[in-house]
N, C-alpha and C positions, 0 to 999 in steps of 0.2 A: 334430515341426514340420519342414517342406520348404519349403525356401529354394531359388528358381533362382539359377541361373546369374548374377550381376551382367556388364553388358554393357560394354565399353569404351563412352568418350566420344564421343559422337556424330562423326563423319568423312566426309567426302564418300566415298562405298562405290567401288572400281576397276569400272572396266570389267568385265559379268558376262558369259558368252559366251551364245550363244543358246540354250540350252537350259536356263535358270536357274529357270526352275518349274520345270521336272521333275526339276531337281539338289533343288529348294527340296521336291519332293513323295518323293525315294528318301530326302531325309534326316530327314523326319518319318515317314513308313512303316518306316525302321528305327529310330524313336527315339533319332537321335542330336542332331539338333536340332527341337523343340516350335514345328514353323511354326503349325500349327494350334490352340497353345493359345487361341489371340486370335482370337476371330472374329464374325460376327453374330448370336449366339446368341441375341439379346433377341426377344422374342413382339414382333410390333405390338400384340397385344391378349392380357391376363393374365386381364382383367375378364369376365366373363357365359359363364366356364369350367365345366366338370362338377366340375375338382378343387377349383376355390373356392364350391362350390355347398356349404352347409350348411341347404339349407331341409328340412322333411318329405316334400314331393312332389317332387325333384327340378326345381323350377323355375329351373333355371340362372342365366337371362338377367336375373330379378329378383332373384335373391340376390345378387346384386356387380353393379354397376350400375356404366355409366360415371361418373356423379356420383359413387358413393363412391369411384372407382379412385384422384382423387388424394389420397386423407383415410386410406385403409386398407392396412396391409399386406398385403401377398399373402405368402401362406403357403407357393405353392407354385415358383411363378418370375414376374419381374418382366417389364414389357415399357417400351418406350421410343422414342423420334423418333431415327431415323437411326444407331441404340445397337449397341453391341458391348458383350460380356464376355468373362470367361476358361470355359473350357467344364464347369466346375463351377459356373460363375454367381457365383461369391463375390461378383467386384468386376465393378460394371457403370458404361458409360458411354454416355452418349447426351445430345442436344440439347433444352434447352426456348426457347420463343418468347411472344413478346406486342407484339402491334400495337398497343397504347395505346389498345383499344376494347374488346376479347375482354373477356367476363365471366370467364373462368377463363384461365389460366396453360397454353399448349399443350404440355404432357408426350407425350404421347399422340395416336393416329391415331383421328379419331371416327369410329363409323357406326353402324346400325343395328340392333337386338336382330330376333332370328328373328321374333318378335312384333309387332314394328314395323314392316317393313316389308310393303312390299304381294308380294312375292315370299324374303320368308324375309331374315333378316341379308345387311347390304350396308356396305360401308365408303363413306363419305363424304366422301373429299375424295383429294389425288390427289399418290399419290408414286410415284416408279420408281425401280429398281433398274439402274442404267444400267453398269457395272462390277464385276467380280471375278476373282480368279483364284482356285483353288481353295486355294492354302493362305493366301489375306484377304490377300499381299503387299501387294495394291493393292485397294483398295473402291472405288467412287463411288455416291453417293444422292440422288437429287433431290425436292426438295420443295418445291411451290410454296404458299403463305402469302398467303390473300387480306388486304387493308390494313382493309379494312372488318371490322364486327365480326360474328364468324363468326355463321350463321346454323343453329344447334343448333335452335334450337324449329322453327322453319322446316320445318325437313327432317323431324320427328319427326310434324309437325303433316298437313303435306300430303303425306306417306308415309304415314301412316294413313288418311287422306281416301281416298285412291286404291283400286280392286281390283284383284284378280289380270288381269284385262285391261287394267288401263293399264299405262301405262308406268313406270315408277321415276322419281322425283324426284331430281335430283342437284345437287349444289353450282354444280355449272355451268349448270345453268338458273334458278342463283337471281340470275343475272344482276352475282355478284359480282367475276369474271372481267372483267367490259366496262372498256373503255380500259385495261385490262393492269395496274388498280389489284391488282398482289399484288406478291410477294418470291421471288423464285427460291433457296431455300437449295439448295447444292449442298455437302454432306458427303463428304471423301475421307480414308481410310485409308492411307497407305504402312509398310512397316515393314522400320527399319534393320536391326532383328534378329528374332527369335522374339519378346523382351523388348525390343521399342524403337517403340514405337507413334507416329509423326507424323500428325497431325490438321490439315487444310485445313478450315476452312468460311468458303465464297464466297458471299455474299449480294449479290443485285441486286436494286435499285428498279425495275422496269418500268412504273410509273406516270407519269402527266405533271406531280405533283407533288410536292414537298421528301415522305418520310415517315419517320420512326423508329424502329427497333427494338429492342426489348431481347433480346438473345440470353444463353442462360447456360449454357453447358457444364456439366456435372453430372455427379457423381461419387457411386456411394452402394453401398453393400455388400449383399445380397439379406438379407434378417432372417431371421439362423437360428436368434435367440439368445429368439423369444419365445413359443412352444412349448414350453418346457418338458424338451427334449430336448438341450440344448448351451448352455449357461449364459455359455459365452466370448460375449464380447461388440469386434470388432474394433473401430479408431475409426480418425479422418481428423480433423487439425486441420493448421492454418495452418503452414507451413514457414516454413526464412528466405526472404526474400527477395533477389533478385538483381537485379543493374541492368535497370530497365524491366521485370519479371516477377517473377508474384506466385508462387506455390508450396502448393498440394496435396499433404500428407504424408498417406500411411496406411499401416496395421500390418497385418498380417492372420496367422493363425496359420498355414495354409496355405504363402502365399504373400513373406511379409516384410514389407519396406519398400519401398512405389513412392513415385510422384513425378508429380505434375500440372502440368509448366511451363505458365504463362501466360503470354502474352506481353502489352506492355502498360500490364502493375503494373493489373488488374481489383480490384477488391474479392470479398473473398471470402465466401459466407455459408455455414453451417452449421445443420444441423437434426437429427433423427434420423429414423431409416425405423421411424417409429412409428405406430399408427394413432389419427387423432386422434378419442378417444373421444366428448370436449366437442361436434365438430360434429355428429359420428354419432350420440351416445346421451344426449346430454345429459349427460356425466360432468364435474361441476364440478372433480374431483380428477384429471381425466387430467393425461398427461404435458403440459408446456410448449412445448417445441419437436417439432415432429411432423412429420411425412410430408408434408403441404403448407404449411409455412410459409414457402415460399419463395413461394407462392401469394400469403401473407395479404401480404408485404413489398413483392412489385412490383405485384400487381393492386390489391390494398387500402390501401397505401401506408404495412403498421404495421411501421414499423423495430425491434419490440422482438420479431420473430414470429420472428427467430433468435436463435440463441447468440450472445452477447457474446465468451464464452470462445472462440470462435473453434474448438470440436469438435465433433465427432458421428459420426454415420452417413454422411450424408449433406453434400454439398458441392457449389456451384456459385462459378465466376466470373460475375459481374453484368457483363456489358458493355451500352450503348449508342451504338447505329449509329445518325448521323443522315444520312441517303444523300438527293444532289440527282436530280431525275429522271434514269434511264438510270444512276448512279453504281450502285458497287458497293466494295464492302469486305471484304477477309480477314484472319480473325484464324485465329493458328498455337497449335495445344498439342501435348504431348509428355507421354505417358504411358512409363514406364519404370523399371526399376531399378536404372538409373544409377546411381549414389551421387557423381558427378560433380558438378561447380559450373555445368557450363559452358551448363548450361538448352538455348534455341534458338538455336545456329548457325544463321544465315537463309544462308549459302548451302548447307552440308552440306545443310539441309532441303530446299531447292532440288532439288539434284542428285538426292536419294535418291527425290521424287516423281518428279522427272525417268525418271531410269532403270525405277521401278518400272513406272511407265507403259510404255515403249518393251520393256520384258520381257512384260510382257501382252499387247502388240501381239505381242508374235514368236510367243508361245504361242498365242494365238487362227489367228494365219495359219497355223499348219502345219496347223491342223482345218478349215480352209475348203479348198472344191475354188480351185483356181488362176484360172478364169477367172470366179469368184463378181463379181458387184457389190458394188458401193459399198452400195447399202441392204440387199441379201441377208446381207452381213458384219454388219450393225449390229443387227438382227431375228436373228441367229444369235449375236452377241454378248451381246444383251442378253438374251436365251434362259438363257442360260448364266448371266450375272448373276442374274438372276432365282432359278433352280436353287439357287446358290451364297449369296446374301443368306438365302433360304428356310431353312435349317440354322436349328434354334433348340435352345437346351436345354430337355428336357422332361422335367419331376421329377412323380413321382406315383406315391406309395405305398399301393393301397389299401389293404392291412388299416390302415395306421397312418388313412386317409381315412376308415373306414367305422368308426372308434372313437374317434376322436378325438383329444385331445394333450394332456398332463396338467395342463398350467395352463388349459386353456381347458374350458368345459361340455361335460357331454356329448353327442355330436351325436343328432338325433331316435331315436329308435328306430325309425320306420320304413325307413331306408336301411339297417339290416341285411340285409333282404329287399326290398331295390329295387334300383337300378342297378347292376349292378358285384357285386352282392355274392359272387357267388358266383366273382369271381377275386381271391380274397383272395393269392395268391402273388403279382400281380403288383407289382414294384418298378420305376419306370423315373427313370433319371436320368442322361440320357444326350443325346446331341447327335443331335438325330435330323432329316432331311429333312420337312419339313411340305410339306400341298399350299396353303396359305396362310396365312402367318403373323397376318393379321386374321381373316377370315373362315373359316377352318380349322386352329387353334391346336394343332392332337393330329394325332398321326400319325395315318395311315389305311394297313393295312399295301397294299392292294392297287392305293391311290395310289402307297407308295412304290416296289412294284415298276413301277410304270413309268419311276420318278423317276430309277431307279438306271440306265436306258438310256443316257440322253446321260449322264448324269452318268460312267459308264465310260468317255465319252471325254476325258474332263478329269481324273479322281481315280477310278480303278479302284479307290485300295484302299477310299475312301470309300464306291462302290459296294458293297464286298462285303461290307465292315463292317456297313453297312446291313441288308443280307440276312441275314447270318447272326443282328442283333441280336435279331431277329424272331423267332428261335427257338430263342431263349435261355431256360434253365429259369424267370426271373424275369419273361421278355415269357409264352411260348407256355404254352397251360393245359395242365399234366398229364395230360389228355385229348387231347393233340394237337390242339387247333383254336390258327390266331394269332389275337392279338387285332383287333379288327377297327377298332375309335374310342372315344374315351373316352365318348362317349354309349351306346354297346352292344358293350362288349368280344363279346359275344357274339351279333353280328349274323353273320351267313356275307358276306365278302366274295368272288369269283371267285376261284379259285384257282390263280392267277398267277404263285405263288412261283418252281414250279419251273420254269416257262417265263423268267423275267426271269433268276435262277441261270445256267443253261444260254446262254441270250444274255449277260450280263458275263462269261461265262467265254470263250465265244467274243470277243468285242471285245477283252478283257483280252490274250487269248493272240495275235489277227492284232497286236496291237499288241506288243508282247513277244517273239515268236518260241515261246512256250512258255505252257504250260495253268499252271495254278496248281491242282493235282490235289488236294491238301489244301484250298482254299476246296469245289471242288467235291465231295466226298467227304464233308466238315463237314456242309455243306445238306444234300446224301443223306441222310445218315441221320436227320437232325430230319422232314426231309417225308417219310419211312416212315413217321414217327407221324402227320402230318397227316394224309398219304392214306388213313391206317386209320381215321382219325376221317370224313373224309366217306363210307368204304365203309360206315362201322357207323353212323353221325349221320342222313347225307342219302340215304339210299337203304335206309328204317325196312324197307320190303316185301320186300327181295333179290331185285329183279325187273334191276335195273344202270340203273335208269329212276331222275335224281336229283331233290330238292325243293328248290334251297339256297335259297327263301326270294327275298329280294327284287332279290339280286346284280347290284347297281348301276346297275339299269336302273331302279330307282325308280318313277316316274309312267308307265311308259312300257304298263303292262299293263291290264287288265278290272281288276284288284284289287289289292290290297294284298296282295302274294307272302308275306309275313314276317307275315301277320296270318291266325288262323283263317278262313277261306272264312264271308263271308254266304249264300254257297247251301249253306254244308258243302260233305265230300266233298275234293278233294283237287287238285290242279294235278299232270299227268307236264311235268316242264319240261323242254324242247325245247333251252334255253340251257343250263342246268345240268346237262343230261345230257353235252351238245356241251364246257364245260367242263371235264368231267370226262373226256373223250375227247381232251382236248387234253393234261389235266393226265398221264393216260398215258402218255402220246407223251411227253412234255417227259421224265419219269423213266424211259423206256422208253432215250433218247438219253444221257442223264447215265451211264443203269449200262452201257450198252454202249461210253460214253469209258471209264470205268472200270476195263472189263473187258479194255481194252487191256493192262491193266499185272496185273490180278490178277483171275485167273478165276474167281473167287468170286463177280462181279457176274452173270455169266451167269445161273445161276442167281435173281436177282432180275428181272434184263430176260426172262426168261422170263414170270416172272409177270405184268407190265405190260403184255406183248405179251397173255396171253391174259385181262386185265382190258380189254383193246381191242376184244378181238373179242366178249367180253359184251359191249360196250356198243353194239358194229354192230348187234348179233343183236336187241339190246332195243328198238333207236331204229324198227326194222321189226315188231316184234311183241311188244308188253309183255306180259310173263309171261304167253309162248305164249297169249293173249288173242287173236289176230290186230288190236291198237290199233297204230296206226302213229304219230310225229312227223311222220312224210311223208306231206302232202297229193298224193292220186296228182292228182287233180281241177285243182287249181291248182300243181301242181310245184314245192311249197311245203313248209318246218318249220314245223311250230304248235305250240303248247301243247297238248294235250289237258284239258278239265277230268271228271274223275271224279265224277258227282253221290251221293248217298246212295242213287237207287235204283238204282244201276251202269250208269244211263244215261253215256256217253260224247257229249264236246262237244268237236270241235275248234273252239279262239277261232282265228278266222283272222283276227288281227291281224298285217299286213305289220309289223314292226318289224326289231330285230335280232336278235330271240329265232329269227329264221330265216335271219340269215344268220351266227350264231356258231359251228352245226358245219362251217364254213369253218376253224375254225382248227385242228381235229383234223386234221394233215396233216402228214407227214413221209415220205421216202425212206431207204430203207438201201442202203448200197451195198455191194458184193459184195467189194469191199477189206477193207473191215470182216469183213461179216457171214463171209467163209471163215475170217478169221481163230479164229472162233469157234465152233467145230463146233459143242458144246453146244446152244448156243441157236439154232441153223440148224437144227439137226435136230428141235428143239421145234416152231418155227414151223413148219416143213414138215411137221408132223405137222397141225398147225390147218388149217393151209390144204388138206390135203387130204382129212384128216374133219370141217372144217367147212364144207361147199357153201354154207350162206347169208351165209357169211364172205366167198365168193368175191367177191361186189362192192364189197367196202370195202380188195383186196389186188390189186394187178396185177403182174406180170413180163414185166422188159424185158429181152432180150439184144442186146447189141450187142458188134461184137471181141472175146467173150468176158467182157465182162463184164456181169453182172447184177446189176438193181438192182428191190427190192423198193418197192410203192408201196402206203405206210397210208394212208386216208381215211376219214373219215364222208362224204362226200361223193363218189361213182362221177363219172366222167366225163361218162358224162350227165344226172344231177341235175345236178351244175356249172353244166352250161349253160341249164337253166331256171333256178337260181337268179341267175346273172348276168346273165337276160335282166330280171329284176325290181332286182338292183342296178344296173346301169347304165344305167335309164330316168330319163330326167330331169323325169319327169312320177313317177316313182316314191321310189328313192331317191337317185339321183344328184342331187348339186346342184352347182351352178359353184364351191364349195370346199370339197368331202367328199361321202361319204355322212349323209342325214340318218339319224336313230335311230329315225322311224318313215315311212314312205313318205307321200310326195304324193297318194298314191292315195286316202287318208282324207280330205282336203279336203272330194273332193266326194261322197264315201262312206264315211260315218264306219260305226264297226264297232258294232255294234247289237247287245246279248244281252239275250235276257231270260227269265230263271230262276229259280222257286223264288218267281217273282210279282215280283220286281225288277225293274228293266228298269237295263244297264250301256251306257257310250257311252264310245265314244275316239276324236277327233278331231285330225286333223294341226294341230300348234301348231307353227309353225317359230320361236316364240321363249321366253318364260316361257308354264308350263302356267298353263291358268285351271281346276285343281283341285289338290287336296292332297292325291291317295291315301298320300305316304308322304312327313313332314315337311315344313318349312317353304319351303327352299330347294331341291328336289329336284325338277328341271322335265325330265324327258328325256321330254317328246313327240315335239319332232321336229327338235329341234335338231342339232348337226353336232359330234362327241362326238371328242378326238381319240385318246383309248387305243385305242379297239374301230378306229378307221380304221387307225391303224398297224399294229394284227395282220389288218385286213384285205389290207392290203398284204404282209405279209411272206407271208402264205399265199397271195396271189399269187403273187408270186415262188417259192416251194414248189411250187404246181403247177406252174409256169412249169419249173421245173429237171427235172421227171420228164416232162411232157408236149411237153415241148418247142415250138418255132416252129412246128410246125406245126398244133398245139392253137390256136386262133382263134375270135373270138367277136365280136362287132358290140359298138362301142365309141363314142359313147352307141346304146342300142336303137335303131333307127329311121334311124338315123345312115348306112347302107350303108358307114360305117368298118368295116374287119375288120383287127384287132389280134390278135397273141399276148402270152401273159399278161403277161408282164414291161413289156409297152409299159399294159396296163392299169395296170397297176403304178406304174409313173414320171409316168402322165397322173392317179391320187387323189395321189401326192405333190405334183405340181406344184399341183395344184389347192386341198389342203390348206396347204402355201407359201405361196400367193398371195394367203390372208385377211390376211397382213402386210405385204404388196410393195406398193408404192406402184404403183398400173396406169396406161394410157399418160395418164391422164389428173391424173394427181399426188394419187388417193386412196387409201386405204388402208381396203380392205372392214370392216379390225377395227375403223372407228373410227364404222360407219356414219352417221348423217346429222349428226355431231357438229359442226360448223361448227369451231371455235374447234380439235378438234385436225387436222381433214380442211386448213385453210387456213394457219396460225396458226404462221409457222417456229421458234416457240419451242416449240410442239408437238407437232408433226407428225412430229415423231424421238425420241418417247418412246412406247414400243412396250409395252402391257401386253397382258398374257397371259392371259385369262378364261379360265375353267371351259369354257366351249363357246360356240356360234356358231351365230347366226341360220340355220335350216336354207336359206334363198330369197336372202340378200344379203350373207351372210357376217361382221355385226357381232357383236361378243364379248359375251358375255351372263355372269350368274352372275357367283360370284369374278373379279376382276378381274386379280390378282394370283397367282392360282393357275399360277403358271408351272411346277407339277409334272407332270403328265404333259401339260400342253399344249408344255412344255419338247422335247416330243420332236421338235419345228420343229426344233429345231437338230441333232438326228440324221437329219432327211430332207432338212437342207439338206446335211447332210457328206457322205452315201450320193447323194444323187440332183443334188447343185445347185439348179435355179432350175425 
């Protein structure tokens, strides 16, 4: 049994000096003090998951239903309103709500099943993430609580109604927002110590009349105890009481004895995290007090739907707030292991939100450029928030998943051999970076490598943690591939790993003075295994020409990449080959830092150098075929499709799939590469008995020093491919690049094979087809991972081709720019879907009235999946502040 550290009695904390996150992140990085045992770990959403999914066919979203969420346990992690836990999940805490109308008890954030919606799962109602620092010192959470009674059918109803060409139905056009009839809950974390949790929640009436709330802070332990596997069973009952506050005691084996001060003297009610059979299944014999009885006692009004005895699982303080219009009210609690009497000190508590505050502020300023704005800080702060709230625990065991748990039936027999089944090694239980906590519950590994960019400017080690967890014996399959999402561990995501590795290592070390050679060395040698699994996986023929399937361009192609060919035959992908020319490069740079310190690595960077130049060789003539990727005709990469009579088809769809071998680009410089005879003397052997090698290598001499220059990409391809990106009739749009060009509008790409006829048409917002899942719309929208590497390989050529390399900036435009000016003009322009313009709107929020005017809105900044290719409004997950997060790495690098 492990018992922390008990905390002295709460105290007004000394004056910290300015650098007290980074004291507060050196002293949990050496484990000396547990900043980060406490943090946002809670899912918004537990329910309509793969790991709670026990149907036959894998149908997810109807195996666990929002309606059962508050009635059933979850088996595998819990989620909650405004919720923190400790990052084993044991002990959870978060807010529930009820307007005196609501048919149910608001636990939970509602939205959309994939099913339901007319563009795939969508969360329905509206909270932000407005504060954090990366070890939770300070949280803030905002949630706004319409007064009327929530409109669930509503939205379920005329969301079905609707098709893929309309629009999405949202809370806010059901008109329940008008006259500011809601509740502003603002949730804030401070913490005295590692072990001292102070809790603010501030509720405002913004209505024009008297309304009432019931608010209950909640308290409840994740059930571990009814599986059949750990029999201990923790509890929480009623503590003494202290002047004016009530008191939350609970035991845990884990963790000991904490303490819930209430301030106040609330009532307390008690239940257990049990699932109530009686509503679910008709079980007259179920347990009594269950998992929503706190449901039956304030919504229902049955006072006997808790324990008398005053124990359980589960615990909340009962408050009601009766607020005059514009009034507002905060109630204070204190989680802790105090063992002290002295509950809430209201001024200690005072000071210590006080200060936490003003330490975040100092933390945040040193990452913004100095002459940043007032709203460029708050869009890069909330960025950050965002990233940092995002952190959930996420537990999932499949072999225990795909056999089930020894008190409960056995699960079908068809998921033996369906989902998952064959990564029966994978265990995760772990705190990992999600790309939305509603809408995207499970890691996605190739979301988090972009997750890990900004997030290395705030928590480097968090970053690297991350990275390496991914390929870890219990994530990464014995085969070398990582897991990709809990829907298809075994889908191919881009392979991104070791390009993100090599950048955190870089950030890690300009920040530090010094590389962290052990993080970097760790990763090397896990992605040897990966890169041997896509050299032996995706590339069946050994031609260097790869297939990975549908690599997160989704809708964006003629077909379903990841699905056998309706014409048969076979796809050479143009993207995935460009990937894997990148992913070269990326391990080609890691073994040559490496081989600074021990020149063993040479040896391996050899090898990557000449997996580089297979893949120049192949992108120009697939196994000596004479098949190009390179459209000479239109100065273009295309797919090529393979038919069954060995006919060849280039799909000349303008998308990204032609402008991703952009990212295969790298310089070596002659500091380095002398240092390293070995591998100079290798490559100088390619480059000179490889002639058709010659246009993917260049050499520069200047003062003696020479620097070597890798492309997929010659200097004069370049420039027809940037004469197609930067047309704003093409793919340039006034905030990104779109994912498929303009050009399709008014000339949609037309095939037809094998007696089929295929079409793909520019959709700058949700796609109006379904080639690949529910929510999955990359037509033509403005995408922000693929624009940020478009950028950084900017700047890449920009470094070896220097000022004097120029190119017309938009086409048409008679601007002539060198590359780094192209560069900083897609950041600015990617920037600026969050910026308030001279006009006081903000592109992300397109034509939304209520947050575009609305001062109570209009400075809460969510972060969607992507963004209207033509006007710049944020589409998709709303929430997904995961790689769109990386605004706040182009605000720190570039400004405004």
């Amino acid at each position: 049994m492990q018992h922390s550290r008990p905390t002295s009695a709460l105290k007004p904390p000394r004056p910290s000096p300015l650098t007290a996150e980074r004291k507060r992140l050196d002293e949990d990085a050496r484990r000396q003090e547990h900043w980060k045992r406490w943090g946002p770990y809670l899912s918004e959403r537990a329910w309509g998951t793969v790991r709670e999914d026990y149907s036959p066919h894998g149908t997810a979203w109807e195996s666990f239903s929002h309606d059962q969420a508050r009635s059933r346990a979850f088996r595998w992690n819990e989620d909650g309103l405004a919720g923190i836990s400790d990052r084993h999940q044991y002990i959870c805490f978060a807010i529930a709500l009820w307007n005196g109308r609501d048919p149910i008890l608001k636990e939970r954030v509602f939205g959309l099943t994939g099913n339901e919606g007319n563009h795939g799962e969508d969360v329905k109602e509206y909270y932000f993430y407005l504060d954090s620092t990366p070890t939770h010192s300070y949280m803030k959470y905002l949630y706004k609580y319409p007064q009327a009674e929530f409109p669930y059918a509503k939205l379920v109803e005329e969301n079905r109604r609707r098709g893929r060409r309309d629009m999405e139905y949202e809370l806010i056009n059901t008109g329940i927002f008008d006259e500011n009839r809601y509740f502003d809950i603002v949730v804030e974390y401070a913490k005295a110590s590692p072990e001292d949790l102070l809790i603010r929640i501030h509720v405002v009436n913004h209505g024009p009349d008297p309304a009432e709330l019931t608010l209950l802070p909640t308290l409840w332990f994740r059930n571990t105890w009814s599986w059949g596997l750990d029999a201990r069973r923790p509890r929480i009952r009623e503590g003494k009481a202290a002047k004016g506050m009530s008191v939350i005691e609970l035991d845990h084996e884990y963790y000991g004895r904490r303490r819930l001060w209430c301030e106040r003297q609330p009532t307390l009610l008690f239940t257990e995290n049990e699932t109530n059979t009686s509503r679910l299944y008709g079980d007259t014999e179920g347990a009594r007090y269950v998992k929503d009885s706190f449901h039956d006692y304030v919504v229902r009004g049955d006072k006997e739907a808790v324990n008398p005895d005053k124990i359980g699982s589960k615990a909340a303080a009962h408050y009601t707030l009766s607020l005059a219009p514009g009034a507002s009210d905060i109630v204070h609690l204190r989680l802790t292991n105090d063992d002290s009497e002295k509950g809430l000190p209201r001024e200690a508590f005072n000071v210590t939100f006080t200060q936490r505050i003003q330490e975040a502020n100092e933390f945040y300023d040193e990452l913004a450029p100095p002459d940043l704005s007032e709203d460029a800080r708050l869009v890069q702060r909330q960025a950050f928030a965002g990233l940092l709230w995002s952190k959930q625990f996420y537990h999932y065991d499949a072999n225990r998943w795909l056999r089930g748990d020894p008190t409960w039936s056995e699960p079908p027999r068809e998921r033996l051999h369906g989902r998952n089944s064959d990564w029966t090694h994978l265990y995760n239980a772990d705190v990992i970076s999600m790309p939305d906590k509603w809408e995207y519950p499970w890691y996605a590994a190739w979301d988090l490598a972009f997750h890990c960019i900004p997030l290395a400017l705030v928590d480097a080690t968090f970053a690297k943690e991350q990275l390496i967890l991914m390929l870890r014996e219990w994530y990464m399959h014995p085969n070398g591939q990582i897991p990709a999402y809990e829907w298809a561990f075994g889908d191919v995501n881009p392979p991104v790993h070791a390009w993100a590795a090599w950048r955190v290592y870089k950030i890690d070390k300009k920040r530090k003075g010094v590389g962290d050679r052990l993080f970097l060395e760790r990763v090397f040698h896990k992605l040897l295994l990966n890169f041997t699994w896509w050299v032996n996986r995706k590339d069946a023929k050994g031609k260097n020409i790869f297939q990975g399937g549908f690599l997160g361009l989704d809708n964006i192609g003629v077909f379903d990449r990841s699905a056998p060919l309706p014409t048969g035959g076979n796809i050479e992908q143009s993207d995935a080959t460009s990937w894997m020319g990148m992913y070269c490069l990326n391990m080609l740079s890691i073994a040559l830092e490496l081989a600074r310190e021990n020149r063993a690595y040479e040896d391996v960077a050899s090898k990557f150098f000449e997996h580089f130049v297979y893949i120049c060789r192949a992108m120009n003539n697939i196994g000596d075929e004479k098949i190009e990727l390179w459209n000479k005709e239109d100065g273009f990469f295309y797919d090529v499709l393979q038919l069954p009579d060995g006919q060849t088809l280039p799909l000349k769809v303008r998308s990204l799939v032609g402008l991703i071998p952009l990212f295969a680009v790298e310089t070596l410089d002659s500091e380095l590469i002398d240092s390293l005879p070995r591998f100079k003397h290798r490559m100088q052997w390619f480059i000179e008995n490889r002639p058709d090698f010659s246009a993917h290598v260049e050499t520069q001499s200047q003062d003696g020093e020479v620097r070597r220059f890798l492309s997929l990409v010659s200097r004069d391809r370049l420039k027809s491919v940037l004469r197609y990106m930067l047309d704003e009739e093409e793919f340039l749009s006034p905030y990104g690049i779109r994912a498929l060009s303009r050009y399709h509008k008014d000339h949609p790409y037309l095939l037809s094979a094998m007696g089929m006829d295929y079409r793909v048409d520019y959709e700058p917002a949700e796609s109006s087809t379904g080639n690949f899942g529910g929510n999955s719309n990359w037509r033509g929208p403005i995408w922000f991972p693929v624009n940020y590497l478009l950028i950084e390989s900017l700047q890449k050529f920009h470094y070896f081709l220097g000022d004097d390399y120029r190119v017309e900036c938009p086409t048409g435009s008679g601007r002539i720019i060198a590359l780094n000016e192209v560069a900083a003009e897609l950041s600015r322009r990617l920037i600026h879907i969050f910026l308030r313009n001279q006009t006081g709107r903000r592109p992300v929020f397109g034509g939304t009235a209520k947050f575009q005017e609305d001062p109570l809105w209009r400075d809460t900044v969510p972060f969607y999946e992507y963004f209207h290719g033509d006007n710049g409004a944020g589409i998709g997950a709303s929430h997904q502040t995961g790689w769109t997060g990386l605004v706040a790495k182009l605000i720190q690098q570039s400004g405004e």
